[in-house]
RODO-2510 file (C-alpha; in nm, 4 decimals, decimal comma):
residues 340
     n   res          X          Y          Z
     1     x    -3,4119   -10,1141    -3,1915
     2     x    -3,0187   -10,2075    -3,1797
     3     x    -2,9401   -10,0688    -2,8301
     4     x    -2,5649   -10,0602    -2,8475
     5     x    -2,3770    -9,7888    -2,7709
     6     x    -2,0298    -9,6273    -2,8427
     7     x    -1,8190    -9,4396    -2,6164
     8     x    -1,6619    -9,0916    -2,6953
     9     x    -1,4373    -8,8750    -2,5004
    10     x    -1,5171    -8,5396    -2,4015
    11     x    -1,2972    -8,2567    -2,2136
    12     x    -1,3822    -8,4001    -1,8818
    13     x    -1,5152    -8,7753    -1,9579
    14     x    -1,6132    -9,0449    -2,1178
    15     x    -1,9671    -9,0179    -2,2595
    16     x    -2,2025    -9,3525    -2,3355
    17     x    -2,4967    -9,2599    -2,5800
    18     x    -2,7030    -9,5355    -2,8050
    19     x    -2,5445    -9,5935    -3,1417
    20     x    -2,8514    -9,4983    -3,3416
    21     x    -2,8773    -9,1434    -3,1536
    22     x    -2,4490    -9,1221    -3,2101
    23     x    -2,5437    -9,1230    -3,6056
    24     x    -2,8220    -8,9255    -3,6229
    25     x    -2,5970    -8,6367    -3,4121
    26     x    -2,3495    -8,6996    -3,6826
    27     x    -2,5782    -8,6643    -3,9879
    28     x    -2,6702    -8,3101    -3,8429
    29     x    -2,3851    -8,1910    -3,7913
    30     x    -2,2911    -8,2764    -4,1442
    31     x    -2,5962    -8,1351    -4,3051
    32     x    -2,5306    -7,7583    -4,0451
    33     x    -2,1696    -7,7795    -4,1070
    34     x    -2,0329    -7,4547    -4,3379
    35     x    -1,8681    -7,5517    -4,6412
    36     x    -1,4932    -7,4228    -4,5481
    37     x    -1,2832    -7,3092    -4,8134
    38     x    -0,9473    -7,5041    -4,8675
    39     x    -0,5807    -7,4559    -4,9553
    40     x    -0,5345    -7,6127    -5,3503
    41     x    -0,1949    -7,8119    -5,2493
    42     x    -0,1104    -7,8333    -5,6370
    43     x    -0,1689    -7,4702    -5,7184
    44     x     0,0984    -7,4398    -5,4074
    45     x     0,3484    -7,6265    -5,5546
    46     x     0,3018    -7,5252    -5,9259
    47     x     0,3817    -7,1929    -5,8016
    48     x     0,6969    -7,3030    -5,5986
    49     x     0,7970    -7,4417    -5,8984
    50     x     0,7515    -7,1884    -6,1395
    51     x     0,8556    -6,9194    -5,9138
    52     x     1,1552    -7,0587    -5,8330
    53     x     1,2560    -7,1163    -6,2017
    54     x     1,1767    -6,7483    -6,3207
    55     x     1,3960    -6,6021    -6,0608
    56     x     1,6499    -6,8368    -5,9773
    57     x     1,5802    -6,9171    -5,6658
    58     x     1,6101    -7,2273    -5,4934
    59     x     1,2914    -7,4418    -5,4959
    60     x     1,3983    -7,5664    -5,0956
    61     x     1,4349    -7,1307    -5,0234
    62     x     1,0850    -7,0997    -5,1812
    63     x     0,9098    -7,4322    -5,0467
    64     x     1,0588    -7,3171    -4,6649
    65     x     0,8674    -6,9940    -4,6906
    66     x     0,5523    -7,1201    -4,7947
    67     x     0,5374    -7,3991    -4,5284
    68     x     0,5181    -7,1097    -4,2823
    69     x     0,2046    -6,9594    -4,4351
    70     x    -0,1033    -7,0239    -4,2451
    71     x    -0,4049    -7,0859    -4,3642
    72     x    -0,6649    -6,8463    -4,2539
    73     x    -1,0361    -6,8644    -4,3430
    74     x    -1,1318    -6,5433    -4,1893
    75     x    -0,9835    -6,3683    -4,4325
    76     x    -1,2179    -6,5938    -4,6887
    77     x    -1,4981    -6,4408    -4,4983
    78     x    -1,3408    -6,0598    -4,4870
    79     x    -1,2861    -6,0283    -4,8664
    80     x    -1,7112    -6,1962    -4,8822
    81     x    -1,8034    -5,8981    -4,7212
    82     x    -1,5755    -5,5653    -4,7434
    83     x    -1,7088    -5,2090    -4,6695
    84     x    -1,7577    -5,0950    -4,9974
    85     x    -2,0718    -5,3138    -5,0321
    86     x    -2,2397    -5,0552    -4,7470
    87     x    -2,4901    -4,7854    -4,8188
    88     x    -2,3233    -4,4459    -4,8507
    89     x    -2,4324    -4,2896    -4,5015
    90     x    -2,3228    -4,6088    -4,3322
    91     x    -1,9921    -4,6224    -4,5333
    92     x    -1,9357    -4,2664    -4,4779
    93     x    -1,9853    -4,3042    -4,0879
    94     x    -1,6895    -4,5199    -4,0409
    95     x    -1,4281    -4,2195    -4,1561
    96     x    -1,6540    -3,8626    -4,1691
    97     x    -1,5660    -3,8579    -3,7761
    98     x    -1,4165    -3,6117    -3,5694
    99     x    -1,1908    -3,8039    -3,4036
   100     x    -1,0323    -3,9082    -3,7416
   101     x    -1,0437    -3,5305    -3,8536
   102     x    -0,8273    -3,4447    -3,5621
   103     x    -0,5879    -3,6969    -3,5707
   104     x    -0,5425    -3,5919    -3,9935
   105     x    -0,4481    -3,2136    -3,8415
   106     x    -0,2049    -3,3662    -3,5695
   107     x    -0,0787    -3,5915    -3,8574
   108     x    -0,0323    -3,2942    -4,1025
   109     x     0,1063    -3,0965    -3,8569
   110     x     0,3874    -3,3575    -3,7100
   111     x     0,4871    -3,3864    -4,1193
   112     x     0,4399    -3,0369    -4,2129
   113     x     0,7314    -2,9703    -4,3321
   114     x     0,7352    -3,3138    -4,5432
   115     x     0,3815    -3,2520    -4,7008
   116     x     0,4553    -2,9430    -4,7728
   117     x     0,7735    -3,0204    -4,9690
   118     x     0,6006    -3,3471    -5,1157
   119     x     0,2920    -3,2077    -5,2421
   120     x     0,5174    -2,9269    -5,4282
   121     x     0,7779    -3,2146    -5,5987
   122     x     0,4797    -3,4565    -5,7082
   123     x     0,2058    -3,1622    -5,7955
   124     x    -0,0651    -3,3414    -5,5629
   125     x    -0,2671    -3,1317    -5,3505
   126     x    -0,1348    -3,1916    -4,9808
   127     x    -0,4406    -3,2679    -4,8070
   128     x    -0,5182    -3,5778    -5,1033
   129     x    -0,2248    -3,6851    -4,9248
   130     x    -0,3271    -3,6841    -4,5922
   131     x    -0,6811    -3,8250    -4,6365
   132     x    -0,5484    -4,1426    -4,8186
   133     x    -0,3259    -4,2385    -4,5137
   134     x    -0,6395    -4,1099    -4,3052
   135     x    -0,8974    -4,3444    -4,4626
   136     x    -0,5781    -4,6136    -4,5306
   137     x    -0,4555    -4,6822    -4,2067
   138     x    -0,6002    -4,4113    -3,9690
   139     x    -0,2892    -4,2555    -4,0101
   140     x    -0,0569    -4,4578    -3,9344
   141     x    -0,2243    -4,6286    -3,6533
   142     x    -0,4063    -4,9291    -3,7923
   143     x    -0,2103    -5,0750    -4,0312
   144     x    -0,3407    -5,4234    -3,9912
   145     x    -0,2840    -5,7336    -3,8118
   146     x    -0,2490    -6,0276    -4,0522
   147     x     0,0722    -6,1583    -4,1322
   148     x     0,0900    -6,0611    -4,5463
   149     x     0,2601    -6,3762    -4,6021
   150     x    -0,0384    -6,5674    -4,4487
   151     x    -0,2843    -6,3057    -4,6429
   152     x    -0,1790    -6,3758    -4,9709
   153     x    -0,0894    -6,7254    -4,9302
   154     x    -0,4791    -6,7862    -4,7831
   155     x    -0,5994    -6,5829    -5,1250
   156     x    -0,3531    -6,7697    -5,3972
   157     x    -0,4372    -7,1020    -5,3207
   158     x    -0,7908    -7,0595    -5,1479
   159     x    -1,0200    -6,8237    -5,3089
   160     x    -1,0489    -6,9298    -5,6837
   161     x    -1,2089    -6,6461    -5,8085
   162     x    -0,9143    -6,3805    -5,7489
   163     x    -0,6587    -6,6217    -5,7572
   164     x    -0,4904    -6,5555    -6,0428
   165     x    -0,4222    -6,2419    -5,9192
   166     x    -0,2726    -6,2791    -5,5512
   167     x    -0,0637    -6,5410    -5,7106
   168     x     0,1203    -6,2810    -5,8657
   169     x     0,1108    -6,0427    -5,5427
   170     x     0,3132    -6,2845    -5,3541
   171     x     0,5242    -6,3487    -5,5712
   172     x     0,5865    -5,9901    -5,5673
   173     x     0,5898    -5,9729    -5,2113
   174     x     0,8482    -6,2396    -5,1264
   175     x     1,0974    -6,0910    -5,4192
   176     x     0,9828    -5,7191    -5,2619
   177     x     1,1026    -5,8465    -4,8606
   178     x     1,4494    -5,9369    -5,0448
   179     x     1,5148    -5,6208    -5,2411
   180     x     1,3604    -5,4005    -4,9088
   181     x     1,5281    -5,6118    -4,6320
   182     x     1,1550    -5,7048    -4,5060
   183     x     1,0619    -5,9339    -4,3065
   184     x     0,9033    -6,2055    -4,4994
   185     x     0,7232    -6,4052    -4,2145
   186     x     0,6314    -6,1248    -3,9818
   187     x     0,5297    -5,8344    -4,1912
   188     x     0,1976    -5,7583    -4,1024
   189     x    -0,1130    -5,5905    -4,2934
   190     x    -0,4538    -5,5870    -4,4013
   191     x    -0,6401    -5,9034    -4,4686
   192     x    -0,5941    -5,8233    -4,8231
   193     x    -0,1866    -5,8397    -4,8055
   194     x    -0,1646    -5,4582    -4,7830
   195     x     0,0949    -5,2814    -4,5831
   196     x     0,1866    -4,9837    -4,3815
   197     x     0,0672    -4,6549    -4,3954
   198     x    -0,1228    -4,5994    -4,7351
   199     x    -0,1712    -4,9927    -4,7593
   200     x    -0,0131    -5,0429    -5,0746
   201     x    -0,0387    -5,4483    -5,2053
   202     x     0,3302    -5,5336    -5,3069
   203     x     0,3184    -5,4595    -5,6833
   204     x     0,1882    -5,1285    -5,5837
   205     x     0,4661    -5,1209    -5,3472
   206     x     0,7459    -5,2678    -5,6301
   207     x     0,6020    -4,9665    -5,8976
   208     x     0,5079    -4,6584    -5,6883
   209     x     0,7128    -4,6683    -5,3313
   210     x     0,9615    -4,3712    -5,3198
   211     x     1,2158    -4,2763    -5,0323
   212     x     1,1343    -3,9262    -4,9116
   213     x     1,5512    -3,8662    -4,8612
   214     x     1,6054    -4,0340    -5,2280
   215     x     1,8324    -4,3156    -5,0177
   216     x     1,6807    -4,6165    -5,2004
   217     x     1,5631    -4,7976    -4,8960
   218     x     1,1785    -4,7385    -4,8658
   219     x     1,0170    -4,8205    -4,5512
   220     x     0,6117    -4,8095    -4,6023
   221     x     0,5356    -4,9722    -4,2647
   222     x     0,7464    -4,7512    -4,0292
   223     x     0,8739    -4,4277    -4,2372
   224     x     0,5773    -4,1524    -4,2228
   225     x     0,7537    -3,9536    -4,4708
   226     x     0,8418    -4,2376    -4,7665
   227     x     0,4001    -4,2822    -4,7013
   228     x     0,3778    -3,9259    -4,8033
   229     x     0,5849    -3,9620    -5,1054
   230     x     0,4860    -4,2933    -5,2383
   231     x     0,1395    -4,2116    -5,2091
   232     x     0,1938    -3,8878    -5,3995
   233     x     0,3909    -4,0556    -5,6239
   234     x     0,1137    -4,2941    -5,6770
   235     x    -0,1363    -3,9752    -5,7614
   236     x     0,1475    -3,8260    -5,9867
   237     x     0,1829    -4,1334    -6,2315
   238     x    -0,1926    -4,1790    -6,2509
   239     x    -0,2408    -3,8379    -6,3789
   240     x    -0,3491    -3,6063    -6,0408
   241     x    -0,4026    -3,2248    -6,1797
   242     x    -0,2938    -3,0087    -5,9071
   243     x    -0,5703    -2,7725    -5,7994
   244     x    -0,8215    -2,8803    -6,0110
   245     x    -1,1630    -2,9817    -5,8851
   246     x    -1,2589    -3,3064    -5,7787
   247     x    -1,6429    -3,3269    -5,6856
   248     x    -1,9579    -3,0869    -5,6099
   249     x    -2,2997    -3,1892    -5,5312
   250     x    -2,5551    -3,1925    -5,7935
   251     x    -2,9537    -3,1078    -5,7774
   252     x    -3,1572    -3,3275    -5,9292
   253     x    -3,4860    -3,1547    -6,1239
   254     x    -3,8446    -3,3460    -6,0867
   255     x    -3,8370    -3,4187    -6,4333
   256     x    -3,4933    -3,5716    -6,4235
   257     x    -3,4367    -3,9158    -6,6203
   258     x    -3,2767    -4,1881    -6,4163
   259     x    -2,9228    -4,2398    -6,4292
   260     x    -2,8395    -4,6221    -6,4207
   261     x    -2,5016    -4,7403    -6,3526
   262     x    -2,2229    -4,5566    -6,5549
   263     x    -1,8704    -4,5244    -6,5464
   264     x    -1,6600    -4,2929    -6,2936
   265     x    -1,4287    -4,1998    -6,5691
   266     x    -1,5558    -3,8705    -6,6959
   267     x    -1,6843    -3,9483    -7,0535
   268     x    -1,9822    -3,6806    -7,0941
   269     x    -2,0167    -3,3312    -7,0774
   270     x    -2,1679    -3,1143    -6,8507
   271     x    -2,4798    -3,0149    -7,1152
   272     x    -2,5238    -3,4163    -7,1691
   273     x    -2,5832    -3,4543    -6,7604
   274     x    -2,8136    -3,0914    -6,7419
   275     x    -3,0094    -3,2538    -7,0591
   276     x    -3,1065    -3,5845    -6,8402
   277     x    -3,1739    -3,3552    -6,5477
   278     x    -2,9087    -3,2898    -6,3410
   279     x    -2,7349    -2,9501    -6,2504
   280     x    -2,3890    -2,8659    -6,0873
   281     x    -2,4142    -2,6624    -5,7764
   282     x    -2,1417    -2,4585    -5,8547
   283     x    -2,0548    -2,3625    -6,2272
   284     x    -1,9194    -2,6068    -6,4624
   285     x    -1,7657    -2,5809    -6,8027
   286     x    -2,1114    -2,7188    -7,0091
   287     x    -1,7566    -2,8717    -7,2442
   288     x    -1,5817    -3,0557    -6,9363
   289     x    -1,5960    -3,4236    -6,9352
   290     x    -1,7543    -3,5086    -6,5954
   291     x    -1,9799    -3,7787    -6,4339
   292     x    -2,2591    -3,8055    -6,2133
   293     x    -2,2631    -4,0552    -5,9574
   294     x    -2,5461    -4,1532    -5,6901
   295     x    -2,4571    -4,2611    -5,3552
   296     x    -2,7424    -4,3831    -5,1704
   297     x    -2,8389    -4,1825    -4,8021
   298     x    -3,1288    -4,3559    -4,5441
   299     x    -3,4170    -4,1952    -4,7590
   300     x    -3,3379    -4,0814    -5,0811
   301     x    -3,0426    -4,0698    -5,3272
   302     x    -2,8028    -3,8004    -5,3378
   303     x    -2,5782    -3,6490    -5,6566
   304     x    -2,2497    -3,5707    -5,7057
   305     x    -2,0694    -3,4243    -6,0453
   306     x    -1,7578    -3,5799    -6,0014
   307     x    -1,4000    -3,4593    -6,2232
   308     x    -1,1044    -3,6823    -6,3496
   309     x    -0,9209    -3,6316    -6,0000
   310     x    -1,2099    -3,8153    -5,8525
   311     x    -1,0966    -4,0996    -6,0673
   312     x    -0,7701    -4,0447    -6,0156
   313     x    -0,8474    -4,1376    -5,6411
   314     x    -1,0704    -4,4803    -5,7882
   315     x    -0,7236    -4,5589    -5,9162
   316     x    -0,6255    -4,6252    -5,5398
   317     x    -0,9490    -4,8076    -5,4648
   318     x    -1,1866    -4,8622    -5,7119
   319     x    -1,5052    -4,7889    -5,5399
   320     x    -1,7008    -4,4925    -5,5603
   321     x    -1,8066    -4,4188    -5,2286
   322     x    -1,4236    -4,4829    -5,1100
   323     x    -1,3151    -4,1392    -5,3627
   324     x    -1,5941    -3,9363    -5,2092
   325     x    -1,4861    -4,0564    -4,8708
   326     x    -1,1216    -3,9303    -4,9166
   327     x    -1,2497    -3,6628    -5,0714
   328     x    -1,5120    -3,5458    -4,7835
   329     x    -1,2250    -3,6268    -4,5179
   330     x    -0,9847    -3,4040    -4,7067
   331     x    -1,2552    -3,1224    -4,7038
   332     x    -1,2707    -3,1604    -4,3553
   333     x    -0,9418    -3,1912    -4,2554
   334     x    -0,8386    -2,8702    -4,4212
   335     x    -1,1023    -2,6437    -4,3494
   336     x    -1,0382    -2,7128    -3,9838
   337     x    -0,6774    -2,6813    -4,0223
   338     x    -0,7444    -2,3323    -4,1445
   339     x    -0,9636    -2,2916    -3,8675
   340     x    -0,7484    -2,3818    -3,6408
***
């Protein structure tokens, strides 16, 4: 056996070990190491490129931004793994609390006059409102901690399967810091490059953010009142019926067919649901287009007829158990502030 040996350094000091034990530590670590997902250097310059073509910017102004983003593979990991892959009862856990419920009724009351005055402009029911920034940002409170130029940056170039996509958000978001006097290296957000209160991603930001005193300038990460009326505004031009209903719990009868995996948009009638088995807990229209939707508890499945508002809210978040969160918090939130 060859007994040479190399020498390494460590922290504290120089370490002697046999050459043949040196490669076999190597090989492990090679074979345990996690593949790490990496920044494509030519989708980053295609887009400094084209970007700075298509809006006239210079490509120097555009390359000196994007040699300040940072790659971050945690946010690889986040986007792997985000909430809306949980159960129902667990999902539901992290925002059906009463600490959250309390701090929506301090937040409605501190912008009651706002809400009140938003909810009548837009025609979107005021406590919709208050659960979005609830469930968004904890109202206000956790907006998020990632820099969104390092968020989107990360998701462009490093996560092939949505790039296409984030590519276009920052885009967005470094023409959006111009036109809104942001920030572009130290705005900060969700791992997703989502910002301020209702967490809107930058072409939500561009299409739906609205200045509560109709000034032009609209501040999402620090204005409580342009969050209440962009987010109404965002319920307004994706159809929100004021007043109407937006979920009830359904039974389910022993002879009940199963229901598979269907749409939340509201494409069958009430009858079509109560012929498979299932029946409204309050009364229904058998004519209105609804859908049923299971949501999965520790032991058993429950129901829910759900209404084109409950879509409305999937328009905000596309997940299922995220509407019947919002709408559960916004339950909550008002029946107390009655209460109360």
């Amino acid at each position: 056996m060859n007994n040479k040996t190399l020498t390494f350094q460590t922290k504290f000091h120089n370490t002697r070990i046999p050459m043949f034990k040196y490669f076999i530590v190597q090989s492990l670590l090679l074979i345990n190491m996690p593949l790490v997902a990496q920044i494509d250097s030519n989708l980053v310059e295609d887009f400094a490129r084209n970007f700075s073509y298509k809006n006239r910017i210079h490509i120097d102004e555009v390359t000196a931004i994007l040699d300040q983003a940072e790659f971050q593979p945690k946010i690889i990991e986040s986007m792997n793994r985000p909430a809306e892959k949980m159960p129902w009862h667990k999902y539901r856990n992290i925002f059906m609390t009463d600490e959250r419920i309390d701090a929506g009724i301090e937040f409605w009351n501190e912008n009651r006059a706002t809400i009140k005055q938003v909810s009548l402009e837009y025609k979107v029911d005021p406590e919709i409102i208050v659960a979005i920034i609830g469930v968004e940002s904890y109202f206000g409170r956790r907006k998020g901690n990632y820099k969104i130029l390092d968020a989107l940056y990360t998701l462009a170039f490093g996560y092939p399967k949505r790039s296409k996509f984030f590519t276009a958000e920052l885009a967005t978001f470094i023409l959006l810091t111009r036109k809104e006097n942001l920030d572009v290296y130290n705005v900060k957000g969700s791992y997703a490059g989502a910002m301020g209160y209702g967490q809107f991603m930058p072409s939500s930001y561009e299409a739906y953010a609205r200045s509560f005193e109709k000034d032009g300038n609209k501040d999402l990460m620090n204005s409580a009142e342009d969050a209440i009326a962009s987010v109404a505004n965002y319920f307004k031009e994706h159809r929100w019926r004021l007043g109407s209903p937006i979920a009830q719990k359904a039974t389910q009868r022993p002879d009940a067919q199963p229901l598979g995996k269907h749409s939340v948009r509201p494409k069958n009638n009430t009858s079509f649901y109560q012929d498979l088995g299932y029946e409204p807990t309050m009364p229904i229209s058998e004519d209105e287009l609804v859908s049923v939707q299971a949501f999965d508890l520790e032991d058993r499945k429950e129901y829910w007829f759900t209404h084109q508002n409950f879509y409305v809210i999937t328009r905000y978040n596309h997940s299922a158990l995220y509407a019947l969160a919002v709408f559960q918090l916004s339950e909550a939130i008002k029946e107390k502030l009655i209460v109360d």
